[in-house]
C-alpha positions, 0 to 999 in steps of 0.5 A: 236525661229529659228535664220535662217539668212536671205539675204534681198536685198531691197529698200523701196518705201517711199513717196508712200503710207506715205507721206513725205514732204521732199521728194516731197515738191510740195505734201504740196504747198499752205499750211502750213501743216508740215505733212500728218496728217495736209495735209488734214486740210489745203486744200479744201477736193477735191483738197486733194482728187485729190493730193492724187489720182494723187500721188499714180496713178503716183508716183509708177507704174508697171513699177517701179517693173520691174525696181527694179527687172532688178537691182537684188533686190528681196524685196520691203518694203512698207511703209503704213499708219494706216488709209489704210483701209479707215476708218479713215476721213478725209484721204483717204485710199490706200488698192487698192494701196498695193493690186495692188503692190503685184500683180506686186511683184509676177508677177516680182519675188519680195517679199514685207515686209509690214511696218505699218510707222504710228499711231495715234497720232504719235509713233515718233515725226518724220513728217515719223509717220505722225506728226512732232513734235508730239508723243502721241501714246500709251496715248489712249488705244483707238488707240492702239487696232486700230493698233492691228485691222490694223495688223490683217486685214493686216495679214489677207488679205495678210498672204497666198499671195506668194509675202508676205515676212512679216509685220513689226509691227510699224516703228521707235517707240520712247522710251525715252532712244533713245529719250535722246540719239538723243537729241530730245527735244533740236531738236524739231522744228516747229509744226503745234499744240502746245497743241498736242506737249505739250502732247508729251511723248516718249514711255516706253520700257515695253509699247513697249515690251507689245505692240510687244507681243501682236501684234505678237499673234494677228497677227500669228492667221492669219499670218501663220509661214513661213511670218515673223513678223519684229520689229523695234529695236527703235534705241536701236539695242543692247536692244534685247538680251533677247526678245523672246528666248522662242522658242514659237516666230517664224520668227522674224526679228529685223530691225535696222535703220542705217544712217551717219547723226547719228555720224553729229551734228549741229556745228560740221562739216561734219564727215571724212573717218575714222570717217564714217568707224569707225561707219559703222564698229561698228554697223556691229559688233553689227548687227554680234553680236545680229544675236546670237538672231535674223536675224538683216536687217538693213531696212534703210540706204543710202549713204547722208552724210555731207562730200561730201558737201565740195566736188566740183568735182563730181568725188571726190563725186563719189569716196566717195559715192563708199568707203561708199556704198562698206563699208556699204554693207560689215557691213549689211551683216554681219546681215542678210541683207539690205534695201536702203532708198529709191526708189526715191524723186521728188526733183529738185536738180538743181533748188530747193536748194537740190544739196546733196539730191541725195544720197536719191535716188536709182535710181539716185546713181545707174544712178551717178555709186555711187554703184559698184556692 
């Protein structure tokens, strides 16, 4: 397998075609729903329909690609749901979407890293896969050959547009050695379905590795070798190693998800200075390190921490937010590369309790001068 290193430069669009209900909380009002997959179940389908129509009419324009294209980003990752093509009510599919986003790419001189961010039946337990609190992906054969047919339609579709950089296979799958790690089971909160919850199981790392295997020769029978095929490191970025060094994988990228809330646990307080830096700059030295095996993007970072909320003058938060995006920038091009989580949230940070979220925010960081360059 070539080991070219790559230089990614990018930003995600979620909330766009996945829905998060962190990130526009006015999406879920008027019912309990926790998740996307809930959403539809808990609102009278033509209000459903219209929400949906109205958000992706309105939340990702044209006009956002010229936006990001002005900062000097070159790629965007689009997160997309497994149910994209329509054909899996009672959701309502976003093929239009994604193929309108890659027609403004290519206009702007973007490229755009297709990332499959849902499963059935959830492949993480996170409300990002769909369902909060939920993992069962992997328990039926049944959904699993879908996401196979979903990437090969995508790989398809897409695998000759100019604007294409990639497809990255599934997003964030959960293996239990992470799962132990991030103390999932003692973090799992409210769900809406108890008895699917009950099921949950974290997914066995040979499941993953087959899963990737096959995905990969699915896809490349479409996808030709100069698009590159991502896979996500399932929060085990050193667990790699010996993954596809045959020679016969081509163009590989692993994404590795990094973000300072990773070293913060509940009753510890915020972090400090040397603490974030010491993170930032072991997991740099691993991304350098496993760059001997693939181009590692860091797909997900940000500036959000716990220390700036101990800090009222806006001023000082500047300073932080400075010293982190400088440091963190150094680490992930020690890899190949980087993309911010995430583009934008619709959150009122003033009125709605939400004074920290900013740090979530390209736009409004880089509107705040929390980026140097």
């Amino acid at each position: 397998m070539g080991r070219l290193k790559q230089n990614v430069r990018g930003v995600n669009l979620g909330n766009w075609l996945v829905l998060e209900k962190w990130m526009n909380p006015a999406m879920f009002s008027d019912t309990e729903a926790l998740d996307e997959y809930h959403l539809p179940r808990m609102l009278p389908e033509a209000v459903y329909r219209e929400r949906i129509r109205t958000h992706r009419n309105e939340y990702i324009t044209e006009r956002d690609f010229t936006r990001i294209a002005s900062w000097g980003f070159g790629l965007v990752r689009i997160p997309v749901p497994f149910f994209i093509f329509g054909d899996v009510p009672p959701f309502i599919g976003c093929i239009e979407e994604l193929d309108k986003a890659m027609s403004w790419a290519e206009a702007y001189g973007l490229k755009v890293l297709i990332d499959l961010h849902t499963a059935p039946g959830c492949q993480n337990g996170f409300d990002n896969g769909g369902m909060q609190n939920i993992l069962t992906f992997g328990q039926d054969p049944a959904d699993v050959e879908f996401v196979y047919t979903v990437l090969e339609r995508l790989s398809e579709r897409y695998g000759k547009r100019q604007g294409l950089f990639g497809i990255e296979i599934l997003n964030e799958p959960m293996v239990r050695a992470a799962y132990e790690m991030m103390h999932m089971a003692e973090r799992r909160g409210e769900t809406n379905d108890p008895e699917l919850a009950a099921k949950s199981e974290p997914l066995t790392m040979e499941f993953l590795r087959s899963f990737y295997d096959t995905a990969y020769d699915r896809m490349r029978a479409f996808l030709p070798e100069d698009k590159a095929v991502v896979i996500h490191d399932a929060f085990l970025l050193d667990a790699w190693k010996d993954f596809w060094q045959d020679g016969d994988h081509k163009n590989v990228i692993l994404d590795t998800h990094q973000y300072l809330m990773m070293i913060e646990r509940p009753g510890e307080g915020p972090a400090g200075e040397e603490r974030y830096r010491e993170f930032l700059e072991d997991v740099g030295s691993r991304i350098e390190e496993m760059e001997k095996y693939f181009p590692v993007v860091t797909g997900e970072w940000c500036l959000s921490n716990g220390a700036v909320t101990r800090m009222e003058d806006p001023e000082e938060r500047k300073a932080f937010y400075r010293f982190l995006s400088d440091l963190e920038i150094r680490e992930w091009n020690r890899g190949s590369g980087y993309i911010y989580w995430s583009y934008k949230l619709l959150i009122d940070t003033v009125n709605g309790g939400a004074k920290f979220t900013d740090a979530w925010d390209l736009g409004r960081c880089r509107d705040f001068g929390w980026f140097t360059d």
